[in-house]
N, C-alpha and C positions, 0 to 999 in steps of 0.2 A: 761386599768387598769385591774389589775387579782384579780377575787376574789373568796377565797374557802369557801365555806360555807358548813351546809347539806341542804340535799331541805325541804325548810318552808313546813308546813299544807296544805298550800293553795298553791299547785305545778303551779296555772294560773299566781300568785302573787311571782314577787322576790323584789320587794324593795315597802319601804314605804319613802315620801318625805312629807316633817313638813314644813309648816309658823313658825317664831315663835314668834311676837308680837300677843297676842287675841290666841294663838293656842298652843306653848309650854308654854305661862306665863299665868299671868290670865288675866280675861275678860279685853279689855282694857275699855270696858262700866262702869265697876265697877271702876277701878282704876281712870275714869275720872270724875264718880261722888264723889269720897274722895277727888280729888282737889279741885274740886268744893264748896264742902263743907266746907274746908277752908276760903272761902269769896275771895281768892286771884282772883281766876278765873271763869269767867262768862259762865259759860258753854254752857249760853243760844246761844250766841255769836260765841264763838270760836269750842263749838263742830260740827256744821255743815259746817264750813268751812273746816275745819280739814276734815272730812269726806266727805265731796265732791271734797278736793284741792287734798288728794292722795288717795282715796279709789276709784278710779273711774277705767273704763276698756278700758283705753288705756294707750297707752306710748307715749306721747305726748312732748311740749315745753313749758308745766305748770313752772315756777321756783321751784315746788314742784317734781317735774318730772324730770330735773334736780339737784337734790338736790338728791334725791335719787339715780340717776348715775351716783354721786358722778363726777359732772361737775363744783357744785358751791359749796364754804362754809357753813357751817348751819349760819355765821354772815354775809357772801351775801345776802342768802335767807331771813334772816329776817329783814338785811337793807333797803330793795325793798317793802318791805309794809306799808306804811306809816304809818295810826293812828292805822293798827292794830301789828303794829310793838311787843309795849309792850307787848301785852295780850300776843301775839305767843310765845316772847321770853320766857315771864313765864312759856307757857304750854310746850313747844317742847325745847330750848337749856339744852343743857347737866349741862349747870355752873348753871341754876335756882333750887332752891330748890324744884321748884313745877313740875319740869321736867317728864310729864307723861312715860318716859321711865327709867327714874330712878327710878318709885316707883312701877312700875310691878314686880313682882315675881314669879319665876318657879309655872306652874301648876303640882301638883305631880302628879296624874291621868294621864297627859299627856307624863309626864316622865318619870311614870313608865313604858308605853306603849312605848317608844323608847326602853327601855332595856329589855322586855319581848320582842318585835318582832326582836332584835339581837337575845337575844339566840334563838328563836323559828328560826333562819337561814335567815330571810330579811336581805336585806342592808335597810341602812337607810341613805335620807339625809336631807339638808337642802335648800329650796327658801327660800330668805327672802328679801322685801324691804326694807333696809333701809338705812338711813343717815352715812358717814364716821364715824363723833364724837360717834357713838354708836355703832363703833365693838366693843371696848372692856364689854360694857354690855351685848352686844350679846355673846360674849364669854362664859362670865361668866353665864350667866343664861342658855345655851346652853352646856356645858362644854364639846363641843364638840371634844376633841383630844382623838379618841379612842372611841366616842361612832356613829360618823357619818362618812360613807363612801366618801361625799360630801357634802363641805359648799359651799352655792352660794348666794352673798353678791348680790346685786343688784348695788352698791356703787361703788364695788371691778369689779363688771363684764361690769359696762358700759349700762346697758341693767334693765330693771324693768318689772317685773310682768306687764300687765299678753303678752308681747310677747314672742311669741313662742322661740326663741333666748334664754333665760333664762334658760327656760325648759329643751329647747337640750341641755345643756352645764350640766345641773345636771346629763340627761340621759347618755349622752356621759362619764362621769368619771365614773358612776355607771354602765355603760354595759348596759344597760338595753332598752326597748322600750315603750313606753306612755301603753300600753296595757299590759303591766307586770309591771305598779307601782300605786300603792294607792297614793294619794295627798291628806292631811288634809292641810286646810286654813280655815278663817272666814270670808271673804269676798267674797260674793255673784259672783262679777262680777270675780274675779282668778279663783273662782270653774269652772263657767261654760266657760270659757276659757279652765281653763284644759279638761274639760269633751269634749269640739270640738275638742281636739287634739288627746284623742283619751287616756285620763286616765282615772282610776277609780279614782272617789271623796268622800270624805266627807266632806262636810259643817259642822265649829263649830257657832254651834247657843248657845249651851247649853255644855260644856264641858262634862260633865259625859254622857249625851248623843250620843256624839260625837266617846268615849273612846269604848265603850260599840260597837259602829256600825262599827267602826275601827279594834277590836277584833273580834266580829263577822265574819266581809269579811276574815282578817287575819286567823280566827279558833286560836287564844292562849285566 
């Protein structure tokens, strides 16, 4: 793929590559304690299963794991867990009202930082794990036609964070090489994957933080 740009600030840095659940939207910490708070969903429960079942650093034969390399349906995935069938359904399908990815919302800070390191002459793309039933939220919160050089579904690609597989497929449309792209994610164990392969990272712990350290390496 050919792409003209001018040369970004930062001449070491051509492309910047986004997560974007917890990293373009907002914290999902936050968004999961407003379910919570509802009374529907127990957070006590299902957030650490949640965050152990896909936030971990492999790509393994988890049903969660397959769910994200879009092998099984999200009403597979959730038929297969017995008693904790219901809770999940609440917290993760797309049809539930309480569906933690239907009630994220674009980080502006973070999105202004996509369209300020375009024009500043970065490509920009996307890694994202996630589930089929939410491309099109991804779409939309991402509104990516015209502002990302490459979209890379996990779903769509077969393959999930954090293997190397993934990576190369975003590098490869983008031209680019692990040593000429910034990766922002929020999860610990994708950062320091990316950083073994040989990216520049930043960890989001704290979004405004995040923005700030992303700008800085960038120089806009």
């Amino acid at each position: 793929m050919c792409h003209t740009r001018r040369v970004p600030p930062n001449a070491l840095i051509k492309a910047v590559v986004f997560d974007v659940g917890g990293v373009l939207t907002s914290p999902l910490r936050e968004t999961f304690q407003k379910i919570a708070a509802g009374g529907v969903i127990d957070l006590a429960k299902v957030g650490p299963q949640f965050r152990d079942t896909f936030m971990v650093g492999h790509d393994g034969d988890l049903p969660s794991h397959r769910l994200e390399r879009g092998e099984i349906s999200m009403d597979d995935f959730v038929a297969g867990l017995g008693e904790a069938r219901e809770a999940v359904w609440n917290l993760m399908h797309p049809d539930s009202p309480h569906s933690l990815f239907m009630h994220v919302t674009p980080h502006d800070g973070m999105q202004r930082l996509v369209d300020d390191a375009r024009r500043a002459g970065y490509l920009t793309g996307i890694v994202s794990n996630i589930f089929t039933e939410y491309i099109p939220r991804w779409d939309e919160i991402t509104n990516h036609v015209g502002r990302f050089d490459s979209v890379v579904y996990s779903c769509v690609a077969g393959v999930r964070k954090p293997n190397r597989a993934i990576f190369d497929l975003a590098l490869a449309e983008l031209g680019v090489e692990p040593h000429e792209t910034l990766f922002i994610d929020d999860t610990p164990d994708m950062v320091s994957a990316a950083r073994s392969y040989g990216f520049l990272a930043v960890q989001v712990d704290d979004h405004d933080e995040a923005v700030a350290e992303a700008r800085r390496v960038l120089a806009i």
